[in-house]
C-alpha positions as CSV (number, residue, x, y, z in Angstrom):
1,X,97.8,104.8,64.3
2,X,96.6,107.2,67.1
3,X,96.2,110.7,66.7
4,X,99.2,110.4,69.8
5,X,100.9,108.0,71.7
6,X,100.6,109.0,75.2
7,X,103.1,107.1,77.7
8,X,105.2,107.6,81.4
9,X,108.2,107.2,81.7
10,X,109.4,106.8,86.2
11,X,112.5,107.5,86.5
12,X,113.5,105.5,89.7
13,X,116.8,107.4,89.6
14,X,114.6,110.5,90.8
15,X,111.8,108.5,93.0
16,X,112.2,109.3,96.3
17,X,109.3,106.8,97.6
18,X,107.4,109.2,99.0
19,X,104.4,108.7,97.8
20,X,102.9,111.7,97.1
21,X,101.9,110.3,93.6
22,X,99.1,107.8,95.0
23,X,98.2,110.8,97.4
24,X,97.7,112.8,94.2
25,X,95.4,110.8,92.7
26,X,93.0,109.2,95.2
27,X,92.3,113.3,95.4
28,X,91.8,114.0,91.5
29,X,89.9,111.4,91.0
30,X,87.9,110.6,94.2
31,X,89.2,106.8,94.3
32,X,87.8,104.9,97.1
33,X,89.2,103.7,100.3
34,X,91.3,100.4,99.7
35,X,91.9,101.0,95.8
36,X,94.7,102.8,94.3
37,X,94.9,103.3,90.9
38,X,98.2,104.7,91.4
39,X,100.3,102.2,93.8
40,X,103.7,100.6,94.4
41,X,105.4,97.5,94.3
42,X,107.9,97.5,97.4
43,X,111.2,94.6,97.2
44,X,113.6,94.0,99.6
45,X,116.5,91.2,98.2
46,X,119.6,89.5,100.2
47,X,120.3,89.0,103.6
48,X,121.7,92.3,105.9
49,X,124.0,93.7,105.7
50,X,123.5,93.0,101.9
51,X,120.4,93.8,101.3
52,X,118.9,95.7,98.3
53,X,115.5,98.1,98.3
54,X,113.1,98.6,95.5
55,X,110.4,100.8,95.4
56,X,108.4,100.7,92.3
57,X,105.5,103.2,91.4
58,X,102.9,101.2,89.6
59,X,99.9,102.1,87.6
60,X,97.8,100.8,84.6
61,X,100.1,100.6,81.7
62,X,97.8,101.8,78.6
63,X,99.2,99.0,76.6
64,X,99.3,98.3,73.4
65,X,98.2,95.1,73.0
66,X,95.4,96.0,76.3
67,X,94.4,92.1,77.1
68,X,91.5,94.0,79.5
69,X,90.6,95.4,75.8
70,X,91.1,92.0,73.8
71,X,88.9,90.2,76.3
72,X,86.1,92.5,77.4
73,X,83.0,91.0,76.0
74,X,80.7,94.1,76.0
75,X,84.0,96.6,74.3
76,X,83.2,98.7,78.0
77,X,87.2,98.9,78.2
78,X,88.6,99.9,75.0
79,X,91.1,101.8,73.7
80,X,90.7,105.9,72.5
81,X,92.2,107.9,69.0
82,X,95.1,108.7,71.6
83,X,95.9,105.5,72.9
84,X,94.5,105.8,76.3
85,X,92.6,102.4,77.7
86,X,89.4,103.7,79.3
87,X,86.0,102.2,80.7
88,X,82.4,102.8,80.1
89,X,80.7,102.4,82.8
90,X,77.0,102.4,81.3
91,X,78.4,99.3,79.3
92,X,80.0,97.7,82.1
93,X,78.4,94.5,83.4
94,X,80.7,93.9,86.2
95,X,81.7,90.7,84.8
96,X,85.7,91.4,85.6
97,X,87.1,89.1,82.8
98,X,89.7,92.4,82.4
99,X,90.4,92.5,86.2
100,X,91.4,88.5,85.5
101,X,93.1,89.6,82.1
102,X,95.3,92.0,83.3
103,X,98.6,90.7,84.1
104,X,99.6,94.1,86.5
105,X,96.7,94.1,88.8
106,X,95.6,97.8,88.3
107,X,92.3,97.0,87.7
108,X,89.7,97.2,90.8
109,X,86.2,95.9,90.8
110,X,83.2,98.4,93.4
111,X,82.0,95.0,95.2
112,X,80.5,97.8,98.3
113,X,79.0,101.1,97.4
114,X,82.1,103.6,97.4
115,X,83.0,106.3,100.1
116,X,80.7,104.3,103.1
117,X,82.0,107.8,104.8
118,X,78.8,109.0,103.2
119,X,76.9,106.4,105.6
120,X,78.9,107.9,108.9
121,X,76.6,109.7,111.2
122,X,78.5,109.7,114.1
123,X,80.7,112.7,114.4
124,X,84.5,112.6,115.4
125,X,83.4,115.0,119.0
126,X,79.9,114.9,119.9
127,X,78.5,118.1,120.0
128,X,81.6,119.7,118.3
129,X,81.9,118.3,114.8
130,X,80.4,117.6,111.9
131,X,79.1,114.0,110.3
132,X,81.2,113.7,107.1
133,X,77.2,114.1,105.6
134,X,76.4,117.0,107.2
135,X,79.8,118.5,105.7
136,X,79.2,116.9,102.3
137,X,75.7,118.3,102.0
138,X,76.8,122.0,103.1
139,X,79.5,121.7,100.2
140,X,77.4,120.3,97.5
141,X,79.4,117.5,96.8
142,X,79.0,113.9,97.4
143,X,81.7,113.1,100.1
144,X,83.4,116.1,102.3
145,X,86.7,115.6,99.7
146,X,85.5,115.7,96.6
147,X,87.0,117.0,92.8
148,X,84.3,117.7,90.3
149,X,86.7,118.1,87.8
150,X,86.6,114.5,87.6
151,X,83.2,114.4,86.5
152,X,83.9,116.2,83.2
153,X,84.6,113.2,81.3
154,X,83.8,110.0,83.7
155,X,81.7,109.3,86.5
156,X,82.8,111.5,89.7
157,X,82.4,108.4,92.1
158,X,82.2,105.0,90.2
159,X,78.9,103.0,91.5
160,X,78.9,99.4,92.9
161,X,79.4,96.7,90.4
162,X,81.9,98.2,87.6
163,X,85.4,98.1,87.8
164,X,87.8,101.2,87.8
165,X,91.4,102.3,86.8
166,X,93.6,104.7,85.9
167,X,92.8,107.0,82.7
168,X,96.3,108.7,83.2
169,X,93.9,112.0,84.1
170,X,92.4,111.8,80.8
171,X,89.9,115.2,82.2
172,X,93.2,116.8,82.7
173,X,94.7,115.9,79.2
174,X,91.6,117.3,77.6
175,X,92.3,120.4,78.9
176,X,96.8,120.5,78.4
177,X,97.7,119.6,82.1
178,X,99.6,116.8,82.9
179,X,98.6,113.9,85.1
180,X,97.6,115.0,88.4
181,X,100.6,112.1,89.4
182,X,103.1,114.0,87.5
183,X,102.3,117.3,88.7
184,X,102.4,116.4,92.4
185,X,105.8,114.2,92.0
186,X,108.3,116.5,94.5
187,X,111.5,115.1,92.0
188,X,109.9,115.1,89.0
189,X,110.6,111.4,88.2
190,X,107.5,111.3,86.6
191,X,107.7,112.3,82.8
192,X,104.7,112.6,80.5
193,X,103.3,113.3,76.9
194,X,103.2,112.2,73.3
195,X,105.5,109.4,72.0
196,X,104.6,109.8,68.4
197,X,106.5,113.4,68.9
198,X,110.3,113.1,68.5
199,X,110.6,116.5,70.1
200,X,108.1,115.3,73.8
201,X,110.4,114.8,76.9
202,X,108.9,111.1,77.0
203,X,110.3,110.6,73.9
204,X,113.8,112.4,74.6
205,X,114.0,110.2,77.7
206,X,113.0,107.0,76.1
207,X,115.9,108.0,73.3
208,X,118.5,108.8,76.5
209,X,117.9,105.8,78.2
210,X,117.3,102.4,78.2
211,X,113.7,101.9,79.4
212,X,112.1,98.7,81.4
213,X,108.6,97.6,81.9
214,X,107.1,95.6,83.8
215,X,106.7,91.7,82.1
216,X,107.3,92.2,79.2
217,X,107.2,88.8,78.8
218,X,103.5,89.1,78.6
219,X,103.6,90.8,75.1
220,X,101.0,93.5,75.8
221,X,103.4,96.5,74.7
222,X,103.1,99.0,77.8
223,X,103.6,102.7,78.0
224,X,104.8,103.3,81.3
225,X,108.5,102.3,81.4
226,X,111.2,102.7,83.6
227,X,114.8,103.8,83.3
228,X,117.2,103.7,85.7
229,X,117.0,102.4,89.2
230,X,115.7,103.3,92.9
């Protein structure tokens, strides 16, 4: 059994659909224009005036029973002594069979070099502002928004070929913090830590309520649930 357990637990009671969690962590970890490793699902039902409004946040689950894992022919995803499913790049061959294998679609494969902002030479004004390089180089950082923290325990900005995902801030766990999604959550709907600790609000919260996930029909034991409803 891992060391711990780590899982999320949304409470859509609290969700206010504002997104500030996908805002949160495109900044932490410098995800590219047109991924999000933290998303939503958005469902309108009926016919007006009876009409009902979902707004799920969405994220890779850390399953269990990871099929990205199970099917991953060079072991580049696999699972750590907490739990956590992570990538290595440098074994990474870009062959996406845990893109396909992943039942959520929180997987995303670099098909383009990330950030083309870098390639942008034309500024906003002429003759007033910046390119987003000439920023970038005056910083020291790859792009003009940049978080080096990232780089402490994966790769800053992910190159073309490999696929990327959601390590549920596993720089940030190294050090105590929380996810940088839970942190920035306005209505704390977002609770995190250890399941195998009886004592961890995830696990108080998990005891309180009756949690969902997503298909569970699918058998690959998540740990992000949900309890209540948006």
């Amino acid at each position: 059994m891992p060391r711990k357990r780590y899982a999320m637990v949304i409470d859509l009671h609290r969700c206010v659909g504002c997104s500030a969690c996908d805002i949160a962590c495109k900044r932490e970890n410098n995800v590219p224009h047109g991924f999000a490793w933290s998303n939503h699902i958005i469902e309108t039902r009926g016919k007006f005036p009876d009409t009902k409004y979902r707004y799920i946040p969405t994220l890779c689950n850390h399953c269990d029973n990871a099929p990205c894992v199970a099917n991953c022919p060079t072991t580049a995803m696999h699972k750590d002594e907490n739990g956590l499913t992570l990538h290595d790049p440098d074994k990474c061959i870009g062959c996406r069979t845990c893109q396909l294998s992943c039942p959520y679609n929180v997987i995303y494969f670099n098909e383009d070099t990330p950030h083309p902002i870098r390639k942008d030479r034309e500024p906003a004004i002429a003759g007033c502002t910046s390119t987003a390089p000439e920023v970038a180089e005056r910083a020291g950082v790859p792009i003009p928004v940049y978080n080096p923290e990232r780089e402490s325990t994966y790769a800053g900005i992910r190159p073309r070929g490999i696929i990327e995902k959601c390590t549920f801030c596993d720089h940030r766990l190294a050090r105590g913090e929380m996810p940088a999604c839970v942190e920035a959550c306005p209505a704390d709907a977002r609770i995190f830590g250890d399941k195998n600790d009886s004592t961890s609000n995830v696990s108080r919260a998990l005891a309180k309520y009756t949690p969902r996930t997503l298909r569970p029909e699918m058998g690959t034991e998540p740990n992000v649930y949900y309890i209540r409803d948006y």
